[in-house]
C-alpha positions as protocol buffer text, in pm:
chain_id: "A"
residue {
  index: 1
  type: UNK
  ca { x: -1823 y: 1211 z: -729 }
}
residue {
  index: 2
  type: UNK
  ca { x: -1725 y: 1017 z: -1032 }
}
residue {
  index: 3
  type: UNK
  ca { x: -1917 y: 685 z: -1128 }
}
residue {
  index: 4
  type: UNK
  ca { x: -1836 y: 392 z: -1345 }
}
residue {
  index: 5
  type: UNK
  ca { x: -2023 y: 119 z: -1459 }
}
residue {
  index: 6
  type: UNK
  ca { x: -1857 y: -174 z: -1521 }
}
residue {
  index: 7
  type: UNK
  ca { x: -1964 y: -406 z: -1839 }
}
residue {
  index: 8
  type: UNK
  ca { x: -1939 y: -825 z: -1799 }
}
residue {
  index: 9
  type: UNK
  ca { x: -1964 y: -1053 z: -2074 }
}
residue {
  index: 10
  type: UNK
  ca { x: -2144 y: -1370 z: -1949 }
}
residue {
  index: 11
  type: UNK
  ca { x: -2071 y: -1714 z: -2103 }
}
residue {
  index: 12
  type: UNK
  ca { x: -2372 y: -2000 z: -2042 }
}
residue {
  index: 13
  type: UNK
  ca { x: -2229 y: -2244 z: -1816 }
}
residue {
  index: 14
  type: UNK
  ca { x: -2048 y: -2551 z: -1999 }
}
residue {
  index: 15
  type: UNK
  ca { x: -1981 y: -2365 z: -2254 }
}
residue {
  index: 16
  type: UNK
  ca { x: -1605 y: -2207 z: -2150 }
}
residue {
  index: 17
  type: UNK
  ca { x: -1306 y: -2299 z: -2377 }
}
residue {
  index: 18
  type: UNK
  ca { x: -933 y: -2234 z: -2390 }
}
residue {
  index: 19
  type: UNK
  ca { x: -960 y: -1896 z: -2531 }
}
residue {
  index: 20
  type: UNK
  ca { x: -1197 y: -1790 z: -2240 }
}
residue {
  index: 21
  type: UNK
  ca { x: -924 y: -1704 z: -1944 }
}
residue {
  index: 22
  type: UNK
  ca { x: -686 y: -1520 z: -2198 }
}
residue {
  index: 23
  type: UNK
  ca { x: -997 y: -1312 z: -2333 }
}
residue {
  index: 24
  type: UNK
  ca { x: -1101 y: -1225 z: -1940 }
}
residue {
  index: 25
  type: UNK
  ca { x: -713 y: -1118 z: -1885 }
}
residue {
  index: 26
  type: UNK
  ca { x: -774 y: -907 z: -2174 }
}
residue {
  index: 27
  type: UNK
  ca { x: -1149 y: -765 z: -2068 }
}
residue {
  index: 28
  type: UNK
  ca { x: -979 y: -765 z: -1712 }
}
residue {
  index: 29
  type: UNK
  ca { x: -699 y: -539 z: -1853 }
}
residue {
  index: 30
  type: UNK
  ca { x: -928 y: -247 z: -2039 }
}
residue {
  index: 31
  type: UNK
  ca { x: -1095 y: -223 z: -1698 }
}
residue {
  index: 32
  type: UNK
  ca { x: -796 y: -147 z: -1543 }
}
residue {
  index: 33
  type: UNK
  ca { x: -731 y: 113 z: -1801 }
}
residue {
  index: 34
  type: UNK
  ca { x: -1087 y: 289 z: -1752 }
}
residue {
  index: 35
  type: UNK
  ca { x: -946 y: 337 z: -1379 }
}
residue {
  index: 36
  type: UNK
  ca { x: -655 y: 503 z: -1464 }
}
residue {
  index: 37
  type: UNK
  ca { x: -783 y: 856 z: -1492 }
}
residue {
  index: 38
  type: UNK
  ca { x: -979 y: 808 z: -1146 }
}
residue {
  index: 39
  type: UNK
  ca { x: -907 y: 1122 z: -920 }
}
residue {
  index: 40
  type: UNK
  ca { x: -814 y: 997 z: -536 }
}
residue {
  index: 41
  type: UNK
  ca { x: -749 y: 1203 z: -218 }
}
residue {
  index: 42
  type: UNK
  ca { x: -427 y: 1124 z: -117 }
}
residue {
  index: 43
  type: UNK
  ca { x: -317 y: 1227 z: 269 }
}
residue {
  index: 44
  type: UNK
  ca { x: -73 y: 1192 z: 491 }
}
residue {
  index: 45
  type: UNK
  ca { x: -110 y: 1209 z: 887 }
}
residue {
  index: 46
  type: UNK
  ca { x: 190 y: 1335 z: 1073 }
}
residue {
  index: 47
  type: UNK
  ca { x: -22 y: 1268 z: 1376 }
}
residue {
  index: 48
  type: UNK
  ca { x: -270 y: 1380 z: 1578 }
}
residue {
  index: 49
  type: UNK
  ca { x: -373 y: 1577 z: 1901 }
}
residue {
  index: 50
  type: UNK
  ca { x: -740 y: 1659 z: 2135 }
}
residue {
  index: 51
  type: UNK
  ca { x: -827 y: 1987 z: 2190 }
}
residue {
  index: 52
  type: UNK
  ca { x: -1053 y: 2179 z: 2353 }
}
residue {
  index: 53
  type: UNK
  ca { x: -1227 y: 2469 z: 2176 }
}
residue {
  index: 54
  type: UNK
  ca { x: -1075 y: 2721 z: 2414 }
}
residue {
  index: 55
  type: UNK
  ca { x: -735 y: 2588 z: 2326 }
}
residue {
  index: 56
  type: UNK
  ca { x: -763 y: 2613 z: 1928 }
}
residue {
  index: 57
  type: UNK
  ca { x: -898 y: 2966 z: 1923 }
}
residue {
  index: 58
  type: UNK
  ca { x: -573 y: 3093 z: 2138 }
}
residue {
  index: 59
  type: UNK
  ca { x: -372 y: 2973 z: 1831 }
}
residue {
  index: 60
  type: UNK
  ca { x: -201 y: 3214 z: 1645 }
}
residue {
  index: 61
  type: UNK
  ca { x: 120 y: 3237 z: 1403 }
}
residue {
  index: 62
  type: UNK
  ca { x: 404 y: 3067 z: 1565 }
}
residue {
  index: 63
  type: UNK
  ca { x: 167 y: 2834 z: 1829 }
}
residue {
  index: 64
  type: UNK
  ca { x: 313 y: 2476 z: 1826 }
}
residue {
  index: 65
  type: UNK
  ca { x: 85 y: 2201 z: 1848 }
}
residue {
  index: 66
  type: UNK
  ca { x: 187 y: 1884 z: 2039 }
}
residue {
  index: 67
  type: UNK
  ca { x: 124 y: 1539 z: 1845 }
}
residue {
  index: 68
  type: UNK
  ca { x: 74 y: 1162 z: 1960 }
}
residue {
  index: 69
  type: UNK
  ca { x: 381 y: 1074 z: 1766 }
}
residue {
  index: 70
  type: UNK
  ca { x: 744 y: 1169 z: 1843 }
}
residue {
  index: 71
  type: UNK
  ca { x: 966 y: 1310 z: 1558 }
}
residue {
  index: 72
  type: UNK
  ca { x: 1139 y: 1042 z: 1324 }
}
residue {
  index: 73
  type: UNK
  ca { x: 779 y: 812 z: 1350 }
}
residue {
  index: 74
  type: UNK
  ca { x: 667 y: 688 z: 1052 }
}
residue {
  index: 75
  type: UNK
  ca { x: 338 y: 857 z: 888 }
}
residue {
  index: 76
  type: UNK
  ca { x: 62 y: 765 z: 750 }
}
residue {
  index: 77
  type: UNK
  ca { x: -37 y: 761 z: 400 }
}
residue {
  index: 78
  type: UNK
  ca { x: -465 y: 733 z: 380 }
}
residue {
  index: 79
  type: UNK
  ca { x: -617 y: 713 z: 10 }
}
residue {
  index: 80
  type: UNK
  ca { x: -974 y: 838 z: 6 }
}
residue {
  index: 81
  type: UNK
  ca { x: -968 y: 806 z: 396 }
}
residue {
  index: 82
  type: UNK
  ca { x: -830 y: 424 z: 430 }
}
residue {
  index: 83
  type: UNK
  ca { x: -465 y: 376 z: 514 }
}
residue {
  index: 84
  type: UNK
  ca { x: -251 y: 229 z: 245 }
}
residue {
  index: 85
  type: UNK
  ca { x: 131 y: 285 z: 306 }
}
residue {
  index: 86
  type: UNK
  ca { x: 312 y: 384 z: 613 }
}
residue {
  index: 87
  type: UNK
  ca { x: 640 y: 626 z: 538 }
}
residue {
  index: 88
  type: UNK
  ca { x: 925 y: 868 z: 648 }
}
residue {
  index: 89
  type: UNK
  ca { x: 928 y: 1242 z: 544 }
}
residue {
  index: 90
  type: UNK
  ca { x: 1189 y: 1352 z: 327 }
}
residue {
  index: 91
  type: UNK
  ca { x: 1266 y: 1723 z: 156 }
}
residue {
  index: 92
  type: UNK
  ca { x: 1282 y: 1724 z: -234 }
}
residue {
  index: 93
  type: UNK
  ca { x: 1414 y: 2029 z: -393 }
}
residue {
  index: 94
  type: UNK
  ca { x: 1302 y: 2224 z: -87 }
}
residue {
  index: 95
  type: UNK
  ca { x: 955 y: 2055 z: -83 }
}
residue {
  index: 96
  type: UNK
  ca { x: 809 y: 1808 z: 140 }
}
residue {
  index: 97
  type: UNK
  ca { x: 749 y: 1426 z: 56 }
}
residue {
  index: 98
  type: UNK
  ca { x: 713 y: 1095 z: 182 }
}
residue {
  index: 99
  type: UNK
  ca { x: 906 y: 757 z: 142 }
}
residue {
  index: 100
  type: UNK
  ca { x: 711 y: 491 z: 117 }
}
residue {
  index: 101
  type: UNK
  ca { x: 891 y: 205 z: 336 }
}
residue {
  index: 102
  type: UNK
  ca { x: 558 y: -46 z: 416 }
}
residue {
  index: 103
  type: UNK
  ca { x: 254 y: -99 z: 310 }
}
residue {
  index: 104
  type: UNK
  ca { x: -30 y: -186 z: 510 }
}
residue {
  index: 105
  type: UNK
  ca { x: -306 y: -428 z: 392 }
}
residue {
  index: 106
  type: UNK
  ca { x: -692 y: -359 z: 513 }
}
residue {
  index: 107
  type: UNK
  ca { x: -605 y: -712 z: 782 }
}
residue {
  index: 108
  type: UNK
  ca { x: -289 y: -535 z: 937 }
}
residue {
  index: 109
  type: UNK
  ca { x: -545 y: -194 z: 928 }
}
residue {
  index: 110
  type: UNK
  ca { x: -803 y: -369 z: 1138 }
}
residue {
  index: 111
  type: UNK
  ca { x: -617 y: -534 z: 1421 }
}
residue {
  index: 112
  type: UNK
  ca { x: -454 y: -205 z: 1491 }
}
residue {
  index: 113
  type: UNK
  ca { x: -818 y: -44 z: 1508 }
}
């Protein structure tokens, strides 16, 4: 797993000045930038289903599994296992994708839980 350290620049207190907050915007951008190039895991849950173990070794080409969601339900979208979006699947040039149509903040994420 990838690390980063971040680097602060302290100022002694009383001692701030006009220039400080657009030099932190500035310090606050090149962070950003060092993030950029961070690898995530990106999933998306078209729903889910129990099983017992009997039931998932009888599977075999062509078995349909039954989800908790009906077709046409939104899915989720998790980054590095915390949900971030909610969407609709679409095709793209015969591929698969997903339209992004809310996003969820970590309070909406934890009343549902």
């Amino acid at each position: 797993m990838d690390t980063l350290e971040t680097l602060s620049q302290e100022m002694p207190a009383g001692k701030m000045t006009e220039a400080a907050p657009a030099k932190n915007r500035l310090a606050n951008n090149s962070n950003i930038d060092l993030l950029m190039d961070v690898s995530l895991r990106v999933a998306v849950e078209l729903g889910r289903t129990r099983m017992m173990l009997a039931q998932v070794l009888e599977l075999q080409h062509g078995s349909v599994v039954e989800l908790d969601r009906l077709a046409g339900d939104p899915v989720d979208v998790y980054v590095n296992d915390c949900m971030v979006a909610r969407g609709e699947v679409v095709v793209v040039d015969d591929k698969f994708g997903v339209r992004i149509t809310e996003m969820v903040s970590s309070k909406t994420e934890k009343a549902a839980a």
